[in-house]
mmCIF file as Biopython writes it, N, C-alpha, C and O atoms, coordinates in Angstrom:
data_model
#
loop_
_atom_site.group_PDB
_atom_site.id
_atom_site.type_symbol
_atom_site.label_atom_id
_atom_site.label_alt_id
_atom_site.label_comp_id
_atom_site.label_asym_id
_atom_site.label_entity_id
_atom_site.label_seq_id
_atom_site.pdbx_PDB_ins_code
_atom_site.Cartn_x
_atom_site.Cartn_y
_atom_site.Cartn_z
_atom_site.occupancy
_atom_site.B_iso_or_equiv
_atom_site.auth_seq_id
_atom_site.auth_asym_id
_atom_site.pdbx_PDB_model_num
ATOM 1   N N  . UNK A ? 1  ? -12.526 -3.226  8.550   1.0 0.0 1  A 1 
ATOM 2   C CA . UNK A ? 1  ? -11.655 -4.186  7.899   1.0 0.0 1  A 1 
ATOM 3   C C  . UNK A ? 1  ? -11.827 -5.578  8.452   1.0 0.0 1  A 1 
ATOM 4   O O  . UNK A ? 1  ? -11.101 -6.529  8.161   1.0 0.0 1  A 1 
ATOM 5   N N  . UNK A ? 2  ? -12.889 -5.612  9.303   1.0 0.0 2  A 1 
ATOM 6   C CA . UNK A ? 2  ? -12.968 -6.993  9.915   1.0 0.0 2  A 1 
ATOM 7   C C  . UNK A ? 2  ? -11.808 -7.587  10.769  1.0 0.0 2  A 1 
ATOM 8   O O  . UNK A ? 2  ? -11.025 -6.760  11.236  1.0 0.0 2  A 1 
ATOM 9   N N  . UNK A ? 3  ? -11.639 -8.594  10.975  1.0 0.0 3  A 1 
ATOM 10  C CA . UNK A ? 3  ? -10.399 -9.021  11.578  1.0 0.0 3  A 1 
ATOM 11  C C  . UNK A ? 3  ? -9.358  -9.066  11.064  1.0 0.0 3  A 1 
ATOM 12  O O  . UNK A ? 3  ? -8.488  -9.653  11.707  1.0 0.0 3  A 1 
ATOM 13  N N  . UNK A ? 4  ? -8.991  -8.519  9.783   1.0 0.0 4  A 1 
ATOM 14  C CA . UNK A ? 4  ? -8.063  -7.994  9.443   1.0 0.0 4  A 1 
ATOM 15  C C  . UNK A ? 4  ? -7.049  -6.951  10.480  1.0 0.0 4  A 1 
ATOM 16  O O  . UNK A ? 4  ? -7.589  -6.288  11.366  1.0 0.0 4  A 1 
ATOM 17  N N  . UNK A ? 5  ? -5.412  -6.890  10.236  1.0 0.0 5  A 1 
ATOM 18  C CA . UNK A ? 5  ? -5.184  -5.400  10.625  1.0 0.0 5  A 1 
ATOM 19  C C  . UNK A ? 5  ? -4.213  -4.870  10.019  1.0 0.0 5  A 1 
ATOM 20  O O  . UNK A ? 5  ? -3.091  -5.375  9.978   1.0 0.0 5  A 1 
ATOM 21  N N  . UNK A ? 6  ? -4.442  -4.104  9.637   1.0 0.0 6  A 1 
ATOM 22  C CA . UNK A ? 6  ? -3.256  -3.106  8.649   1.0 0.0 6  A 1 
ATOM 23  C C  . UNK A ? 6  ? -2.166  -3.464  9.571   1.0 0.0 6  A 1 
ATOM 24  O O  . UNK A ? 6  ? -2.090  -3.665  10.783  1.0 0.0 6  A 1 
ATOM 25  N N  . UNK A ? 7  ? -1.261  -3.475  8.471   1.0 0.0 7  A 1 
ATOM 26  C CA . UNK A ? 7  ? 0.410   -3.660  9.089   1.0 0.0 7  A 1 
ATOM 27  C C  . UNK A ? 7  ? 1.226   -2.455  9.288   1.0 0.0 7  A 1 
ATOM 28  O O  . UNK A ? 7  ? 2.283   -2.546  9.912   1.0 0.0 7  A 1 
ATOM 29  N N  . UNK A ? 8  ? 0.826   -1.334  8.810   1.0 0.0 8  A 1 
ATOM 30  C CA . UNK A ? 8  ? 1.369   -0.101  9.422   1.0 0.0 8  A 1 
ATOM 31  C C  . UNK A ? 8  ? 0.123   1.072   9.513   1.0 0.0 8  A 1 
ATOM 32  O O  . UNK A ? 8  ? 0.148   2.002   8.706   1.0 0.0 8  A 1 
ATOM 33  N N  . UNK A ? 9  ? -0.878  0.991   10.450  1.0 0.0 9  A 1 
ATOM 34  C CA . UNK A ? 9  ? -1.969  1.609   10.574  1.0 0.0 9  A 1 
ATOM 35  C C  . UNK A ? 9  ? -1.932  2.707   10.866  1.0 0.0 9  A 1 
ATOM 36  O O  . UNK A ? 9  ? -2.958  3.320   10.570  1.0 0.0 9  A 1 
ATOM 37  N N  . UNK A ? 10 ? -0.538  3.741   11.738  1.0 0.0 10 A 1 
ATOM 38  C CA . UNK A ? 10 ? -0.037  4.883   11.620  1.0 0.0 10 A 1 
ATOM 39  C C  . UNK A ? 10 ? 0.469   5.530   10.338  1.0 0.0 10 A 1 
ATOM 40  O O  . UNK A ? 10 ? 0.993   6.641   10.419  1.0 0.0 10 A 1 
ATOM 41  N N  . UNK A ? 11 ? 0.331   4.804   8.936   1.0 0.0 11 A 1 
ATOM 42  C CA . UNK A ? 11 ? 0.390   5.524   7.742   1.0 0.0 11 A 1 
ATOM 43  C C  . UNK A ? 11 ? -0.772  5.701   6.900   1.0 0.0 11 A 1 
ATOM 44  O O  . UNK A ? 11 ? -1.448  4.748   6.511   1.0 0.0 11 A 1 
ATOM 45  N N  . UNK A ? 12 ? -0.968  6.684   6.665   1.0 0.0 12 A 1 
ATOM 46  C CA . UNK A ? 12 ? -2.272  7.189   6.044   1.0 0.0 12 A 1 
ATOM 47  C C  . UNK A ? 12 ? -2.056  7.386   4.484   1.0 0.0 12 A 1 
ATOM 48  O O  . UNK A ? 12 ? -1.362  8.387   4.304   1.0 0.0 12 A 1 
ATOM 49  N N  . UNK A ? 13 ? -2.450  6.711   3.188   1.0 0.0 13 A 1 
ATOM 50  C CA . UNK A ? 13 ? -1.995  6.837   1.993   1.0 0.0 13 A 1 
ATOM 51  C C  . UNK A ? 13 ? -3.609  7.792   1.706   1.0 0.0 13 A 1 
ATOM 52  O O  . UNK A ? 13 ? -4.551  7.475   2.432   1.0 0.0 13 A 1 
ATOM 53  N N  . UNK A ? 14 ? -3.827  8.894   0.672   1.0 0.0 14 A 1 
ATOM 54  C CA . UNK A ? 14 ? -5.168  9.667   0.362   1.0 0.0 14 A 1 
ATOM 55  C C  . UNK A ? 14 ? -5.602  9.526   -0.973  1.0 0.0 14 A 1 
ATOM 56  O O  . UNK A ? 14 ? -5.737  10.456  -1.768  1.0 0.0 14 A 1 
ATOM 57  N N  . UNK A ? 15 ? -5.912  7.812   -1.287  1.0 0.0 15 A 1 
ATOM 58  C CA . UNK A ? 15 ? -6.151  7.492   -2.393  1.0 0.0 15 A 1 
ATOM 59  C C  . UNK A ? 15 ? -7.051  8.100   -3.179  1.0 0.0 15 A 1 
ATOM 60  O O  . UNK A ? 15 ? -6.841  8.190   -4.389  1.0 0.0 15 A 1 
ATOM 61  N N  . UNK A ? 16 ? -8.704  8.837   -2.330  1.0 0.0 16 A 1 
ATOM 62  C CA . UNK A ? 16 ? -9.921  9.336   -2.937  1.0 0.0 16 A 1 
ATOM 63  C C  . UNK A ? 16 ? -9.379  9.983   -3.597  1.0 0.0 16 A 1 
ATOM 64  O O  . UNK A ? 16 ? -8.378  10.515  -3.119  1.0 0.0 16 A 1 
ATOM 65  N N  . UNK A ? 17 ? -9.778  10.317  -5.188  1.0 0.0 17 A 1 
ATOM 66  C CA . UNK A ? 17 ? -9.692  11.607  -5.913  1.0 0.0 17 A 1 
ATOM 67  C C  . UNK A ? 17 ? -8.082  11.010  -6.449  1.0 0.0 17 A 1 
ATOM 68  O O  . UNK A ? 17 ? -7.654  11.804  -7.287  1.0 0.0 17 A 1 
ATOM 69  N N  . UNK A ? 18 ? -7.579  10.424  -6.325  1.0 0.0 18 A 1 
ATOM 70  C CA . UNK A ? 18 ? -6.175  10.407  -6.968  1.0 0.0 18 A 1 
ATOM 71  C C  . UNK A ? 18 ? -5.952  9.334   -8.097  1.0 0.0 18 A 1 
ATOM 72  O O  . UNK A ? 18 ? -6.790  8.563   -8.565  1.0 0.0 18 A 1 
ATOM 73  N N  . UNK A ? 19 ? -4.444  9.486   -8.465  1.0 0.0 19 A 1 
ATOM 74  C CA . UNK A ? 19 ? -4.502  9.045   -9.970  1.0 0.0 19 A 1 
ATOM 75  C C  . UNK A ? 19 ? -4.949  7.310   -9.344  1.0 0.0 19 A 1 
ATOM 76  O O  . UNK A ? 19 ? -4.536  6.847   -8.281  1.0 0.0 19 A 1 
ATOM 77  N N  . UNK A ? 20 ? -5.769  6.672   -10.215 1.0 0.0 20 A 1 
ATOM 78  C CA . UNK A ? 20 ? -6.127  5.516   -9.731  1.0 0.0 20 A 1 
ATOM 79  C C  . UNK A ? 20 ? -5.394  3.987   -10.927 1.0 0.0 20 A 1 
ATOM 80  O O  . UNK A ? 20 ? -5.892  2.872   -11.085 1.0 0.0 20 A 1 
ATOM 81  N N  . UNK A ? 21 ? -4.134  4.553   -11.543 1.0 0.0 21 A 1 
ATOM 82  C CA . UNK A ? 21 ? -3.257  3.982   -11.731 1.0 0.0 21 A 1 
ATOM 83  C C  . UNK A ? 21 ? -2.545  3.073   -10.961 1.0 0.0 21 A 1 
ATOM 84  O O  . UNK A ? 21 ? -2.151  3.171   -9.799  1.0 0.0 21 A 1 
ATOM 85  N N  . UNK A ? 22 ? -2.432  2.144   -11.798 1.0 0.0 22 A 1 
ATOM 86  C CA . UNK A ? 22 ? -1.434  0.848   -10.696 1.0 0.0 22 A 1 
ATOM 87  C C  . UNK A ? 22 ? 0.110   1.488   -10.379 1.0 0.0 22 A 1 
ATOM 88  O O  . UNK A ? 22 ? 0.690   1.538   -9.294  1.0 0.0 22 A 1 
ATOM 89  N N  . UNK A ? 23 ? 0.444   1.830   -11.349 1.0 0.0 23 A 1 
ATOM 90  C CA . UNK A ? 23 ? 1.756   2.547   -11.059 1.0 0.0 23 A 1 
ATOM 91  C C  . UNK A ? 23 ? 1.162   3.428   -10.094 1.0 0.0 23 A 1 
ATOM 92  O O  . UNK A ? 23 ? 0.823   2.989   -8.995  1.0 0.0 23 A 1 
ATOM 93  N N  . UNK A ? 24 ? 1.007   4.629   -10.407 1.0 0.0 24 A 1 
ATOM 94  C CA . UNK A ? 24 ? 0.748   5.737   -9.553  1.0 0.0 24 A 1 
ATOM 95  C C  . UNK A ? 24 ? 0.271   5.209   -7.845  1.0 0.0 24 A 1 
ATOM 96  O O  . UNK A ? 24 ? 0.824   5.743   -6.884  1.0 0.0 24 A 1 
ATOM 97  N N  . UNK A ? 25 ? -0.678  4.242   -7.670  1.0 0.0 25 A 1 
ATOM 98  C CA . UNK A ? 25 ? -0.953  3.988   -6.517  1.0 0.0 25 A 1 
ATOM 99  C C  . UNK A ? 25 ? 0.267   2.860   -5.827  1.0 0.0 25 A 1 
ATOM 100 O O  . UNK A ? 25 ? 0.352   2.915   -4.600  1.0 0.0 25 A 1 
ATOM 101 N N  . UNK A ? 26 ? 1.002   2.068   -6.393  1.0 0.0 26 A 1 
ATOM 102 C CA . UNK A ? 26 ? 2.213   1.932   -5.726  1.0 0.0 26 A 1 
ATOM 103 C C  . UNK A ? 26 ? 3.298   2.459   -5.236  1.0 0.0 26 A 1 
ATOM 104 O O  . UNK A ? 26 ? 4.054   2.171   -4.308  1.0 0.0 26 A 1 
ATOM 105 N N  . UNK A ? 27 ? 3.214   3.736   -6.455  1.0 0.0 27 A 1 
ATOM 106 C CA . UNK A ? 27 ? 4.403   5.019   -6.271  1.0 0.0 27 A 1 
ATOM 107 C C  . UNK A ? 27 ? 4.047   4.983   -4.447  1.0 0.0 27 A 1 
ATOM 108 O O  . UNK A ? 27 ? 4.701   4.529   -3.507  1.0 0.0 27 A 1 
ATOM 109 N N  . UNK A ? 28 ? 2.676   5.705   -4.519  1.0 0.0 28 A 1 
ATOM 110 C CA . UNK A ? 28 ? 2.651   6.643   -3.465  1.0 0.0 28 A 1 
ATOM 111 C C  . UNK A ? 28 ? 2.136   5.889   -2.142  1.0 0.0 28 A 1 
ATOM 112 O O  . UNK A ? 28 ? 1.781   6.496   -1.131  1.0 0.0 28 A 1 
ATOM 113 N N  . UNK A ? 29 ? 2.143   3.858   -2.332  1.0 0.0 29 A 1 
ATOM 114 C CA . UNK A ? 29 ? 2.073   3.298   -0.774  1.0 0.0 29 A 1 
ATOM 115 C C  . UNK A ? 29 ? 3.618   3.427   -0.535  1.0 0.0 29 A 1 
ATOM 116 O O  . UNK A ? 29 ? 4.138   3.558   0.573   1.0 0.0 29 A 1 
ATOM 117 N N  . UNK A ? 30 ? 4.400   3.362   -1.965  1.0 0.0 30 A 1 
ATOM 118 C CA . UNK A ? 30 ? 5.786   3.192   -1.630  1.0 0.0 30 A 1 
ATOM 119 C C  . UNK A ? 30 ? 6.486   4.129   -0.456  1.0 0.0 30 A 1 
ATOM 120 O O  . UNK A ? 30 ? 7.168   4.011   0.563   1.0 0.0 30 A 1 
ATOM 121 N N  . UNK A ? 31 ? 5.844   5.162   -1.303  1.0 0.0 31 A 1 
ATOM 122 C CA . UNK A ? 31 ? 6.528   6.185   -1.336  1.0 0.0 31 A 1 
ATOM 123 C C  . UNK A ? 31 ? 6.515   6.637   0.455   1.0 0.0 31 A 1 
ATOM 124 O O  . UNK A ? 31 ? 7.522   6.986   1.070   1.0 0.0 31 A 1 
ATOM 125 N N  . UNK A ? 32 ? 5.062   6.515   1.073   1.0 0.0 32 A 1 
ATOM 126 C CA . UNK A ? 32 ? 4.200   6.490   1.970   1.0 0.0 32 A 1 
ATOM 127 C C  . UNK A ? 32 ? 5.245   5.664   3.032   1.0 0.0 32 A 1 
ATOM 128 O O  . UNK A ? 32 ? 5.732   6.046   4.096   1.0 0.0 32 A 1 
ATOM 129 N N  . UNK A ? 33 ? 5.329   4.910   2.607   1.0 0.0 33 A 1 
ATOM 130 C CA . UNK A ? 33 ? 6.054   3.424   3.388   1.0 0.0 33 A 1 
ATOM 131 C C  . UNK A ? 33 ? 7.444   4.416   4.084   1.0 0.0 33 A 1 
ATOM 132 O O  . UNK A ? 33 ? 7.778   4.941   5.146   1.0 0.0 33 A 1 
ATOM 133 N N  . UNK A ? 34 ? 7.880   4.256   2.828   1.0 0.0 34 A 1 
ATOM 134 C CA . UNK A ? 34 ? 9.457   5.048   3.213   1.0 0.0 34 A 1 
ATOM 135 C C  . UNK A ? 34 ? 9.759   5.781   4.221   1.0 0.0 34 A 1 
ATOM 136 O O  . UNK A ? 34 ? 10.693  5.548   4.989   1.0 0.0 34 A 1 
ATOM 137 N N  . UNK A ? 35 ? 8.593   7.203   4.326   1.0 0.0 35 A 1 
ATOM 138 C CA . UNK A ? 35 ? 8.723   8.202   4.900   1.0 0.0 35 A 1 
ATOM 139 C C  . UNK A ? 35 ? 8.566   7.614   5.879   1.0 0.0 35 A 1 
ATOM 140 O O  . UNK A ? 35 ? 9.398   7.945   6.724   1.0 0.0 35 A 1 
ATOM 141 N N  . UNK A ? 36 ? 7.756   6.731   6.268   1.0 0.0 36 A 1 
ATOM 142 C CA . UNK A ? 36 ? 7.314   6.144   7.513   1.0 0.0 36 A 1 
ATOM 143 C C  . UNK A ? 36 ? 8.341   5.530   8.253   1.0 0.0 36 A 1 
ATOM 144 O O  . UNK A ? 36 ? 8.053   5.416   9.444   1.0 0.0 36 A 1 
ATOM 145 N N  . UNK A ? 37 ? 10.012  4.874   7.764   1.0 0.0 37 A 1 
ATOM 146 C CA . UNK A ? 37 ? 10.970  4.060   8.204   1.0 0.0 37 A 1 
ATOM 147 C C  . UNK A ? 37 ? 10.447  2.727   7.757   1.0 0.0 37 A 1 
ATOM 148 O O  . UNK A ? 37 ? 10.760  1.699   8.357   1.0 0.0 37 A 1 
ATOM 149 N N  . UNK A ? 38 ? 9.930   2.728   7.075   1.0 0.0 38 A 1 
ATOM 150 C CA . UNK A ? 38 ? 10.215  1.227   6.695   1.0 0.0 38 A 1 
ATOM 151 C C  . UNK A ? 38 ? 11.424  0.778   5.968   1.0 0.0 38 A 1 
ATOM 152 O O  . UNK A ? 38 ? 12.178  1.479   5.293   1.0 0.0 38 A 1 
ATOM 153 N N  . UNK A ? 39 ? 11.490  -0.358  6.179   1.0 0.0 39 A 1 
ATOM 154 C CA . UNK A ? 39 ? 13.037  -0.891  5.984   1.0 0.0 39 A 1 
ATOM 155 C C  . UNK A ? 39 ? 12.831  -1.201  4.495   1.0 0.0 39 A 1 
ATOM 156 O O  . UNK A ? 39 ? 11.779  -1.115  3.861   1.0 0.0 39 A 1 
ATOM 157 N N  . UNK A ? 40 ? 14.152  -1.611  4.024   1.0 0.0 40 A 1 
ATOM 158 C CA . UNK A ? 40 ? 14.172  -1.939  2.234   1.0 0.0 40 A 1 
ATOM 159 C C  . UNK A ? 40 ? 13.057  -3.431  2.189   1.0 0.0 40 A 1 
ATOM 160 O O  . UNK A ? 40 ? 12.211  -3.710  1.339   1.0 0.0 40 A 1 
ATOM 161 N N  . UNK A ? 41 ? 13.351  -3.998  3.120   1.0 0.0 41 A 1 
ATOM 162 C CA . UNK A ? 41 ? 12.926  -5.514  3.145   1.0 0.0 41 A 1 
ATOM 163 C C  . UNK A ? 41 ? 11.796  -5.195  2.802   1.0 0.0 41 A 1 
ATOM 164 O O  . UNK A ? 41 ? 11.321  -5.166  1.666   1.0 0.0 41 A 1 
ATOM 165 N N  . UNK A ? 42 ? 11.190  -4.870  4.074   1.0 0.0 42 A 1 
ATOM 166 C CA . UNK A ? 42 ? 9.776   -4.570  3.716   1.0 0.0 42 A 1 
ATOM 167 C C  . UNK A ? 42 ? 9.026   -3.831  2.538   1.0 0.0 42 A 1 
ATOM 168 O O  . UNK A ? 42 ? 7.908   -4.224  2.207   1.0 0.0 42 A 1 
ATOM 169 N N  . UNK A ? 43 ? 9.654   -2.721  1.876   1.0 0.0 43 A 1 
ATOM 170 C CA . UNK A ? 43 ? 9.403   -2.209  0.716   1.0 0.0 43 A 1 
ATOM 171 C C  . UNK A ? 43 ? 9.446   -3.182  -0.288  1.0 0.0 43 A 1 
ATOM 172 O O  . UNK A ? 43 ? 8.539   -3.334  -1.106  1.0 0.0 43 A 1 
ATOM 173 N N  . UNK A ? 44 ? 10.540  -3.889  -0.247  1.0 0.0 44 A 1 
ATOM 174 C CA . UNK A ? 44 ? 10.333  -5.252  -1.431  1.0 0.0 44 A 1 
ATOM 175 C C  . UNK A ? 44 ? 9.264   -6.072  -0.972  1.0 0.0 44 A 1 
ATOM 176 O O  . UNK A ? 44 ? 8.551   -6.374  -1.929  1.0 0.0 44 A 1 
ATOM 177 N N  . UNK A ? 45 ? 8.794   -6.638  0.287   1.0 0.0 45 A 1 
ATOM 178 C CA . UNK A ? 45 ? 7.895   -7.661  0.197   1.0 0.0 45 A 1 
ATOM 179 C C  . UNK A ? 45 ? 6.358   -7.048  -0.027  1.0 0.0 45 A 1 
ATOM 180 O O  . UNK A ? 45 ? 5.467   -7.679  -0.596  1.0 0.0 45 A 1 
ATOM 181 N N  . UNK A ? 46 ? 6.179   -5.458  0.623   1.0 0.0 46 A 1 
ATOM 182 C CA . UNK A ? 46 ? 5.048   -4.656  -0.709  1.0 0.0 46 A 1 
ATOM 183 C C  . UNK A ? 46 ? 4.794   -5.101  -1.882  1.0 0.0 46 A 1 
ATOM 184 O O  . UNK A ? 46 ? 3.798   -5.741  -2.218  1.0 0.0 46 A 1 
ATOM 185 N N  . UNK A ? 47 ? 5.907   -4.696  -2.695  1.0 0.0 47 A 1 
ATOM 186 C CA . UNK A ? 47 ? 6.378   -4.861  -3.906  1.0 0.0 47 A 1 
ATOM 187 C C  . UNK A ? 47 ? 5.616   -5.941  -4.312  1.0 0.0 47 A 1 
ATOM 188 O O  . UNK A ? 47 ? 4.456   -6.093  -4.696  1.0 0.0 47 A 1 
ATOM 189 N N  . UNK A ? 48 ? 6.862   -6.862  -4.070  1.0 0.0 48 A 1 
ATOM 190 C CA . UNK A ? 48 ? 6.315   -8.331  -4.298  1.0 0.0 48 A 1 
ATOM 191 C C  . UNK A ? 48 ? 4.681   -8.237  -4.156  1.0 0.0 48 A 1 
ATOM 192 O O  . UNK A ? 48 ? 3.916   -8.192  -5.120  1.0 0.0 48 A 1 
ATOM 193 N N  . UNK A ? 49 ? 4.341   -8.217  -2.957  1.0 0.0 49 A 1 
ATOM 194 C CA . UNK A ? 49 ? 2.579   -8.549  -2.703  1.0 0.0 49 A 1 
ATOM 195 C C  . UNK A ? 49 ? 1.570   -7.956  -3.899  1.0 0.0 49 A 1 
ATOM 196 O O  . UNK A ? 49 ? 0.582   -8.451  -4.441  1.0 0.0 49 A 1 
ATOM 197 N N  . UNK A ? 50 ? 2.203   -6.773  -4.056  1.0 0.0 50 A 1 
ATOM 198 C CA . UNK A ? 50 ? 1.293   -5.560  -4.625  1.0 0.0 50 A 1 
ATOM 199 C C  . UNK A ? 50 ? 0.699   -5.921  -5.842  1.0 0.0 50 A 1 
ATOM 200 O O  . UNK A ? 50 ? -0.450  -5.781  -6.263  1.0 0.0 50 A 1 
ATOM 201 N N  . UNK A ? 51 ? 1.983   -6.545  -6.449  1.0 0.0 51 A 1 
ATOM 202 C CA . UNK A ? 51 ? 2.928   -6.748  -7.964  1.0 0.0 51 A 1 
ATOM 203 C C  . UNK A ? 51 ? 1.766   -8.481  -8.380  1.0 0.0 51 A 1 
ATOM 204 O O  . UNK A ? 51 ? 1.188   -8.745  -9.435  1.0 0.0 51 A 1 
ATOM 205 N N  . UNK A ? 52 ? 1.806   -9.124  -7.362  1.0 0.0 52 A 1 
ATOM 206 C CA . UNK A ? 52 ? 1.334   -10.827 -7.832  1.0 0.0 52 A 1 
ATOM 207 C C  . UNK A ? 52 ? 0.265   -10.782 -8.744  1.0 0.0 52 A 1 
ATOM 208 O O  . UNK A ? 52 ? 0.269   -11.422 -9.795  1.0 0.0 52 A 1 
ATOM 209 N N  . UNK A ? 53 ? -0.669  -10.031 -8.369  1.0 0.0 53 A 1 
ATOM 210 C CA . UNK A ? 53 ? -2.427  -10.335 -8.911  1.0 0.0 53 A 1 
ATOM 211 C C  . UNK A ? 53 ? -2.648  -9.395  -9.994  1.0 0.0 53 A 1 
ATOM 212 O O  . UNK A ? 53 ? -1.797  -8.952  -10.766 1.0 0.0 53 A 1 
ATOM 213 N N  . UNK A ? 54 ? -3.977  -9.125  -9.957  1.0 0.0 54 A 1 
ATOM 214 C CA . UNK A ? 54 ? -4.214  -8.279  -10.890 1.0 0.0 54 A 1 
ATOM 215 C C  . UNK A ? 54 ? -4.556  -6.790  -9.924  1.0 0.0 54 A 1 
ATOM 216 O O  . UNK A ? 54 ? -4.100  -6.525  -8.811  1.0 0.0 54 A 1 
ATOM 217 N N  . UNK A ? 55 ? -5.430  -6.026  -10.701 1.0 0.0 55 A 1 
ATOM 218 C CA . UNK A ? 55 ? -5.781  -4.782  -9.891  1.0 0.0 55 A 1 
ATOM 219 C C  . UNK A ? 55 ? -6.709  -4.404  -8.688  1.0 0.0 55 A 1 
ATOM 220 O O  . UNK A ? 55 ? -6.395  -3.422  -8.015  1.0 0.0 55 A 1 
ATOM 221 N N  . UNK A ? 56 ? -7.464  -4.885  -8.476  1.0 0.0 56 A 1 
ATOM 222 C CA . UNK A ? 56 ? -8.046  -5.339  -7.202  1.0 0.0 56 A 1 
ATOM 223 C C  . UNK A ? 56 ? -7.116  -6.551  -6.079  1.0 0.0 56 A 1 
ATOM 224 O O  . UNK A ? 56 ? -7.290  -6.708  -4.871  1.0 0.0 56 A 1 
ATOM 225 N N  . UNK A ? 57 ? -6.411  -7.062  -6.729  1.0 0.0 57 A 1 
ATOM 226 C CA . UNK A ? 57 ? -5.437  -7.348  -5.672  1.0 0.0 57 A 1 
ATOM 227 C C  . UNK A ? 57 ? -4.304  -6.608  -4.798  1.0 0.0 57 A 1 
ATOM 228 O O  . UNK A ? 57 ? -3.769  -6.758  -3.700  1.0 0.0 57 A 1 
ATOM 229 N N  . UNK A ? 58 ? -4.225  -5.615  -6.033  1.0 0.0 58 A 1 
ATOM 230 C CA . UNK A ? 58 ? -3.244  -3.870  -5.530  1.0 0.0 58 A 1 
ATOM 231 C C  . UNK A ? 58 ? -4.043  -4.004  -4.591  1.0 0.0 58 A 1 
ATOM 232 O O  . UNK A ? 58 ? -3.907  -4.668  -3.563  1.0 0.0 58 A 1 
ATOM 233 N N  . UNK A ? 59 ? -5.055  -3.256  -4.992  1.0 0.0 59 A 1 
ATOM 234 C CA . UNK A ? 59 ? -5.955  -2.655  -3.824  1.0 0.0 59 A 1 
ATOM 235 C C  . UNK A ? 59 ? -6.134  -3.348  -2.490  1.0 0.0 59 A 1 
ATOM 236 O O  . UNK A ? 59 ? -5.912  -2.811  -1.405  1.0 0.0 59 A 1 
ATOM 237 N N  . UNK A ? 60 ? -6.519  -4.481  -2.654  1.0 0.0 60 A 1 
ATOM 238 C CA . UNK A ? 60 ? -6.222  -5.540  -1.341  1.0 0.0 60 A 1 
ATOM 239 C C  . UNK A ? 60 ? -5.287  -4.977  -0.559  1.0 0.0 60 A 1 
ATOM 240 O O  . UNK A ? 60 ? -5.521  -4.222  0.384   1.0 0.0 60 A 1 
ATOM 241 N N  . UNK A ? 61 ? -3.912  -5.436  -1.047  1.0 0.0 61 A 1 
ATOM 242 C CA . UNK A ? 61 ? -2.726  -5.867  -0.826  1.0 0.0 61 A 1 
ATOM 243 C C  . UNK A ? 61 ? -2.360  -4.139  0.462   1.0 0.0 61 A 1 
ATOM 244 O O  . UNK A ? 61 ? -2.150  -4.085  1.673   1.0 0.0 61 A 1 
ATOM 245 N N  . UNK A ? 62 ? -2.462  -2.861  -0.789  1.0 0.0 62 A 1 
ATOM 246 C CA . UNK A ? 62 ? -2.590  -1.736  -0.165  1.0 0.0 62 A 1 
ATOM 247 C C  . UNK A ? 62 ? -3.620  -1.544  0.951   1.0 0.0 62 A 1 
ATOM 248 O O  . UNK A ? 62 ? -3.556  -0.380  1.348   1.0 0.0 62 A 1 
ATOM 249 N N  . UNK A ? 63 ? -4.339  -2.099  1.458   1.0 0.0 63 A 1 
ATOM 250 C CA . UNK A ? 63 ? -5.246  -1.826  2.261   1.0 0.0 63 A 1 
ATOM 251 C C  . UNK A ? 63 ? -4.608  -2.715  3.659   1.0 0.0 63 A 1 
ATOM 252 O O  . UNK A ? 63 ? -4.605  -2.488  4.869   1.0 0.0 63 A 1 
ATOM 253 N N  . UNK A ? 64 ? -4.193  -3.602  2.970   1.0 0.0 64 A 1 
ATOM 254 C CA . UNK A ? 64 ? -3.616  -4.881  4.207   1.0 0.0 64 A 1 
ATOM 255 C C  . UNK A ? 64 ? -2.483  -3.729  4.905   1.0 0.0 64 A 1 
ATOM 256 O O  . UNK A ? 64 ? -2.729  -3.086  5.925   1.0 0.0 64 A 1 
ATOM 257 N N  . UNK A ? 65 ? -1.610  -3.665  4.363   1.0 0.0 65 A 1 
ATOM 258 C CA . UNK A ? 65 ? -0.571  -2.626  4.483   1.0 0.0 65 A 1 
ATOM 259 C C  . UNK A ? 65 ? -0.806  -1.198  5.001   1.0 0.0 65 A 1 
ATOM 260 O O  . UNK A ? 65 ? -0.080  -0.990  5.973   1.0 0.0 65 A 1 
ATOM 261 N N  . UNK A ? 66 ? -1.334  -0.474  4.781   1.0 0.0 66 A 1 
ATOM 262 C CA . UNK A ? 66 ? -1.677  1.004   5.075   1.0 0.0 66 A 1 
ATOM 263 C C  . UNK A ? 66 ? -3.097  1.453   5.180   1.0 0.0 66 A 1 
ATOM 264 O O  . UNK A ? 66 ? -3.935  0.642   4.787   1.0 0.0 66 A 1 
ATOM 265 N N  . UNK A ? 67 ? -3.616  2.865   5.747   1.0 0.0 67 A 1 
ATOM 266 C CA . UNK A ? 67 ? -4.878  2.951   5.742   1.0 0.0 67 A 1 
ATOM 267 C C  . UNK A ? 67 ? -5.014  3.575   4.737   1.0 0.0 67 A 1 
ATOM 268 O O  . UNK A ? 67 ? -4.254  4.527   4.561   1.0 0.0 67 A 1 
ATOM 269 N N  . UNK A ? 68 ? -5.874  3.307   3.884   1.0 0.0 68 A 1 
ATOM 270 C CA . UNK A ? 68 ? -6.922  4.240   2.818   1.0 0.0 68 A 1 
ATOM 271 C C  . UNK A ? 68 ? -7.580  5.148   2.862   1.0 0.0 68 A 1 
ATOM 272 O O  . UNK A ? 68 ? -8.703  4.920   3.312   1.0 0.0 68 A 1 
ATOM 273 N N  . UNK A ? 69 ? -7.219  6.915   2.363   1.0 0.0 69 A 1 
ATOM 274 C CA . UNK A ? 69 ? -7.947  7.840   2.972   1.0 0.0 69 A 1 
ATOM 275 C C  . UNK A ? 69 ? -8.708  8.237   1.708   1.0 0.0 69 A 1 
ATOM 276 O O  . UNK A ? 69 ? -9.562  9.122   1.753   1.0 0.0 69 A 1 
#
């Protein structure tokens, strides 16, 4: 990821093989997030991030946030 660093790198989302829907892949960083204790705040500023661009910005946005399995 370069000098990048995931902001919660102890959560593992298992995107390969899954529905590769924008909905569906927010469901399940959401969803991911939650279990993890993340706070509401933070679930909204996901949101927000996830939500701005188009679909490769999901993907960004999810990668910044969580690891990609």
């Amino acid at each position: 990821m370069g000098d990048r660093e995931v902001r919660y790198p102890d959560v593992r989302v298992p995107l390969v093989g899954a529905d590769g829907n924008a909905f569906a892949i927010l469901g399940m960083v959401r969803a991911a997030l939650r279990y993890a204790g993340a706070e509401q705040e933070e679930l909204e500023l996901f949101m927000r991030e996830a939500t701005a661009g188009d679909y490769d910005d999901l993907l960004a946005t999810v990668m910044r946030w969580v690891v990609v399995e």
